[in-house]
C-alpha positions in Angstrom: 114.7 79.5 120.8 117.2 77.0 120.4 117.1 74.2 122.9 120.9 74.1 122.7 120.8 77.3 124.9 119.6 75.7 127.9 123.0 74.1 128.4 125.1 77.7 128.0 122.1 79.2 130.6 123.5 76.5 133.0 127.2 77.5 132.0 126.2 81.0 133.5 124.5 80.3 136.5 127.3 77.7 136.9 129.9 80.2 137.3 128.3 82.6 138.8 127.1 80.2 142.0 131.2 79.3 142.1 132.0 83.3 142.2 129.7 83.9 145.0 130.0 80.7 146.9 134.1 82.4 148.4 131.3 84.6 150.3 129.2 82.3 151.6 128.9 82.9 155.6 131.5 85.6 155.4 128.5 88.3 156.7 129.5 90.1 153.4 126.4 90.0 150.8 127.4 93.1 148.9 130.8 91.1 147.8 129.2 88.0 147.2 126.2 90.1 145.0 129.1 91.6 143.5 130.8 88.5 142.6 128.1 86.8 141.0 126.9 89.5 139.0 130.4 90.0 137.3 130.8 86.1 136.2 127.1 86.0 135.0 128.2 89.2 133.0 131.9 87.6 132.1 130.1 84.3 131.0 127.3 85.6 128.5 130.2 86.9 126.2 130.3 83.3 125.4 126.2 82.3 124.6 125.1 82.5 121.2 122.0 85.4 121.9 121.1 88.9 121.4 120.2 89.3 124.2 118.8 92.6 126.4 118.0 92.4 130.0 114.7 93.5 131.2 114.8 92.2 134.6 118.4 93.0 136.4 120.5 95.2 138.9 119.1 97.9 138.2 119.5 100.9 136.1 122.5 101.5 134.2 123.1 104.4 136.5 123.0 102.2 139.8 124.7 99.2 138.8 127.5 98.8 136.8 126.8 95.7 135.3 124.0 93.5 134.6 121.2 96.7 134.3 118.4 97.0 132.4 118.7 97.8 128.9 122.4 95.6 129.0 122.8 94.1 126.0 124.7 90.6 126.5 125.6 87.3 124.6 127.8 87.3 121.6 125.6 89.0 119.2 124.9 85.9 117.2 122.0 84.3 118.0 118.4 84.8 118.6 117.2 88.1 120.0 116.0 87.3 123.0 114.8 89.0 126.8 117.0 88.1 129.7 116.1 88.1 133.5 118.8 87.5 136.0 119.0 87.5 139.8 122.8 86.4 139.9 122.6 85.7 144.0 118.4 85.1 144.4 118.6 85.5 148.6 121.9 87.5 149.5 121.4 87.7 153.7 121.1 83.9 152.8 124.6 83.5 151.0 125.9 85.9 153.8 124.7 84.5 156.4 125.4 80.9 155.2 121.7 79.7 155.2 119.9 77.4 153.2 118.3 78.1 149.6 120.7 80.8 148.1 120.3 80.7 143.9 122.0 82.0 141.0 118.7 82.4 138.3 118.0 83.5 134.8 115.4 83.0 132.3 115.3 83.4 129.2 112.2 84.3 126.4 111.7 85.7 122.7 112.8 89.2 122.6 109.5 91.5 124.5 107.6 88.7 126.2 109.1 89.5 129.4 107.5 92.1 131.4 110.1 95.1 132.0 109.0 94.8 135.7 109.8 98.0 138.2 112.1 97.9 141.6 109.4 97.9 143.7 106.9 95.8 145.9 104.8 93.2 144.3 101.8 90.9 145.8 102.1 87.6 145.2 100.0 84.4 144.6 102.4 81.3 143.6 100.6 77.6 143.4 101.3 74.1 141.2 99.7 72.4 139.2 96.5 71.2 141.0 95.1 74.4 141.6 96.4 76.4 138.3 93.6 78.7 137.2 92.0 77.7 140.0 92.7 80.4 143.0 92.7 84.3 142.3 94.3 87.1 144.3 91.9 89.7 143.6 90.3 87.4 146.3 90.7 87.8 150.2 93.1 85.3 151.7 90.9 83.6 153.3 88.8 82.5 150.6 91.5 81.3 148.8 92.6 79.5 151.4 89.1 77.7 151.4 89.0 77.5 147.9 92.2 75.6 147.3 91.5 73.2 150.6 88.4 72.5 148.5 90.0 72.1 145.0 92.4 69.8 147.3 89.8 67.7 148.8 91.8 68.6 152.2 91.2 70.2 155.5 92.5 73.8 155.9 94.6 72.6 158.3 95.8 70.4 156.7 97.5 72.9 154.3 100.7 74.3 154.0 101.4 78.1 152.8 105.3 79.9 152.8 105.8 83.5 153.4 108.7 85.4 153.9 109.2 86.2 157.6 108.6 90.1 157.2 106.7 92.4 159.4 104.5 93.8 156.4 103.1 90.0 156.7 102.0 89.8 160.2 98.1 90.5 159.1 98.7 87.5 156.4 100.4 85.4 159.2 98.1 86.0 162.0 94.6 84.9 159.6 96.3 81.6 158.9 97.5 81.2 161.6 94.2 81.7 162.8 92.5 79.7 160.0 94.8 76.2 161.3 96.7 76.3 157.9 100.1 75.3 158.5 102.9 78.3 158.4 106.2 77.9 157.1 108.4 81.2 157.9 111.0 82.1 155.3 114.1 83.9 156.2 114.4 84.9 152.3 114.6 83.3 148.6 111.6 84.9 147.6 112.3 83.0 143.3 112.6 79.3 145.8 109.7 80.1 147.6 107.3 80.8 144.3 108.8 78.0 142.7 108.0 75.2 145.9 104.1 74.4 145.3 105.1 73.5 141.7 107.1 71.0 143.5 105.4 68.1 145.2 108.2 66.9 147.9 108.4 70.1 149.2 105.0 69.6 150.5 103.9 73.6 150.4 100.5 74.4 148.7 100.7 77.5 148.5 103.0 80.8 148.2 101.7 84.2 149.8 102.8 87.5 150.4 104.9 90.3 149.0 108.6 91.1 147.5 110.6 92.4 144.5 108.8 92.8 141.3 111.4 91.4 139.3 111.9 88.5 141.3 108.5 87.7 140.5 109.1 88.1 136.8 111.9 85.4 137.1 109.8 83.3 139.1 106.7 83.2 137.1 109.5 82.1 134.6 109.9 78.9 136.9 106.0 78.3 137.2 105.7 78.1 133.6 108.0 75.5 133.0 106.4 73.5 135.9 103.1 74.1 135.1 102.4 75.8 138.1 100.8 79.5 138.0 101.5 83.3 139.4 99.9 85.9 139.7 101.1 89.6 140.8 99.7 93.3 141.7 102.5 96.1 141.9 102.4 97.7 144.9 103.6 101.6 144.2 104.2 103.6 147.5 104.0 106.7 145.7 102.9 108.8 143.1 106.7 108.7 142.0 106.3 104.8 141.6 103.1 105.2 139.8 105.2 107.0 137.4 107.8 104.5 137.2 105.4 102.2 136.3 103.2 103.9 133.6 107.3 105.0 132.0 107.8 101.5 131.5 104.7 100.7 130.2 102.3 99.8 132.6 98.9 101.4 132.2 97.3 100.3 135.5 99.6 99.6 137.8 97.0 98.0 140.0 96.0 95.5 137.9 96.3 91.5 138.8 98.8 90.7 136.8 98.5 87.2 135.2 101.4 84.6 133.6 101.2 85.8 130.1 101.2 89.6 131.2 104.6 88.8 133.2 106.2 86.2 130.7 104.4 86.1 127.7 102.8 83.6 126.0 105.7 81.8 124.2 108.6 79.6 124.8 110.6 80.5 128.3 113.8 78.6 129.8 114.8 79.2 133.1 118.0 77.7 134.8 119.6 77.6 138.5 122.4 76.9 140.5 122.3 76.3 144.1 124.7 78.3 145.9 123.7 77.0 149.7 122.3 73.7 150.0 118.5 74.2 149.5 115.0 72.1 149.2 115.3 71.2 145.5 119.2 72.5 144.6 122.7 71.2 146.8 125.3 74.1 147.3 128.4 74.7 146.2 130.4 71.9 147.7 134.5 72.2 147.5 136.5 68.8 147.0 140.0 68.3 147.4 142.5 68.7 144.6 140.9 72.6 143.8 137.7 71.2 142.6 134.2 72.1 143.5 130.5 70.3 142.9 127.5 71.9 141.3 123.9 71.2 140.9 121.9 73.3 139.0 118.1 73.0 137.1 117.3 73.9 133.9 114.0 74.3 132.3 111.8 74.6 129.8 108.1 75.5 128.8 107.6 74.5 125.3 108.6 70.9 126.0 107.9 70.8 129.9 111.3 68.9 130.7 113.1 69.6 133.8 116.9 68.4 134.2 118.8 68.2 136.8 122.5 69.1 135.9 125.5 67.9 138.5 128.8 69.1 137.9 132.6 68.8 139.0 134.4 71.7 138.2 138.1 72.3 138.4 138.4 75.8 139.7 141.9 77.1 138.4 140.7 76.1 134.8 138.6 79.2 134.9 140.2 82.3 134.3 137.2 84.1 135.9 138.0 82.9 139.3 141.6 82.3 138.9 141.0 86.4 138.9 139.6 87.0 141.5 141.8 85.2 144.0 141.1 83.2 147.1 142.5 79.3 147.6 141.7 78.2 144.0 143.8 80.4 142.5 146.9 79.0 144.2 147.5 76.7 141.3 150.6 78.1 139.0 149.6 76.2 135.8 145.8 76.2 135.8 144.4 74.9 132.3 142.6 77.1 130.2 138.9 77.5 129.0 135.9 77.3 130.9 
């Protein structure tokens, strides 16, 4: 993959942050999904890929844009697999609460794991303890294990979960243990991503959510060095299906980093939406203009940047469509 691709990546998530951010607090996350998802799709008509998207909305009969199978980009570059989460944390953007994303990633064409809706266990750590922790073991025992690795007291540790009633067992043994709990009201791609991340002081990332998120945030972990591991969770015998139709054999099984990304190159970009630990928000200036920040990354070389932008809003025709106050422009420039 070209490295010049990272920058158009940024271009997407870019736009598609600015779309959503007219919903942000407005109690409306189906508008603000929506939003998103249509200037991520608008956007790719300009990258130079082949791309087909493994990881998406959906199927092509329950979302309109965006599904799996979607073939974006301009039909010129490399062929490559595409994972997007336009709005990663929609009750977040709703509700107008920290750590709201727009995320994609990016690999050679069938290193991406075509990953079903469903449930999916998760085990997200950094560096330090890469290769080092396993879920096929109980919690507590990794929990011991990494304080170990860590040379630190278990209470001295710090693991996120998402704030769910399916995670009270998980919450009450570390709870239990002394380990140090911090609650997530959503962002389940953010909350993978923190150990990798040494300011944000978390160790360790627990618990369940969406399959594909996980895809997409293994993504992440690659490029930071970090590691994931997943087990599907099917409910049924109709999600066991599901799973062995898209490939799968054992649906059960522990699902490592090159099963869920492969073992080549990956590039993964973000936009904050709402202020987060590691991205600002959208912030609106005076004079129709509006601030981004977004990360982009990459395995192969291991370099992280951090992209700020100021963006004049009725120079793109994307949101000059959609209405709202930066629209209110009469001669708006041209071009994205």
């Amino acid at each position: 993959m070209e490295r010049e691709l990272a920058l158009e990546m940024v271009r997407v998530t870019e736009l598609a942050a600015l779309a959503s951010s007219k919903w942000m607090g407005r109690g409306s996350k189906t508008e603000a999904d929506g939003a998103a998802t249509a200037a991520m799709r608008s956007m790719f008509n300009s990258v130079s890929i082949q791309g087909t998207v493994v990881i998406g909305e959906g199927e092509m009969d329950e979302a309109p844009m965006l599904f799996i199978g979607e073939k974006v980009g301009n039909r010129q570059g490399p062929e490559v697999d595409v994972a997007v989460d336009p709005l990663e944390g929609t009750d977040l953007a709703a509700k107008g609460l920290p750590g709201a994303l727009a995320v994609m990633a990016v690999a050679p064409k069938g290193n991406f794991l075509h990953a079903p809706d469903m449930y999916m266990e998760k085990l997200a750590v950094g560096p330090e303890l890469k290769g080092k922790v396993s879920l096929a073991d109980p919690l507590d025992v990794t929990i011991q294990k990494a304080a170990r690795i860590l040379r630190r007291a278990v209470s001295d540790l710090t693991v996120s979960i998402l704030e769910r009633e399916r995670h009270a067992d998980k919450i009450a043994i570390l709870r239990a243990m002394g380990v140090r709990v911090k609650l997530l009201p959503g962002g389940d791609v953010a909350g993978a991503m923190a150990p990798a991340f040494a300011e944000s002081g978390i160790d360790m990332y627990v618990g369940s959510g969406g399959a594909p998120e996980g895809v997409i945030a293994a993504a992440a972990l690659k490029c930071l060095e970090g590691d994931f591991q997943g087990r599907l969770m099917p409910a049924d015998e109709g999600e066991f299906d599901r799973c062995r139709s898209m490939g799968i054999a054992d649906p059960r099984k522990i699902l490592t980093m090159d099963d869920l990304v492969g073992k080549g190159d990956v590039l993964f970009a973000a936009t904050g939406i709402t202020p987060g630990e590691f991205l600002k928000g959208v912030r609106f200036l005076p004079g129709y203009r509006a601030e981004t920040e977004s990360v982009v990354m990459r395995a192969k070389t291991g370099t992280v940047r951090t992209i700020q932008a100021n963006h004049y809003l009725p120079g793109k025709p994307f949101l000059q469509a959609m209405g709202g106050y930066w629209a209110d422009e009469p001669e708006a420039a041209s071009g994205l």
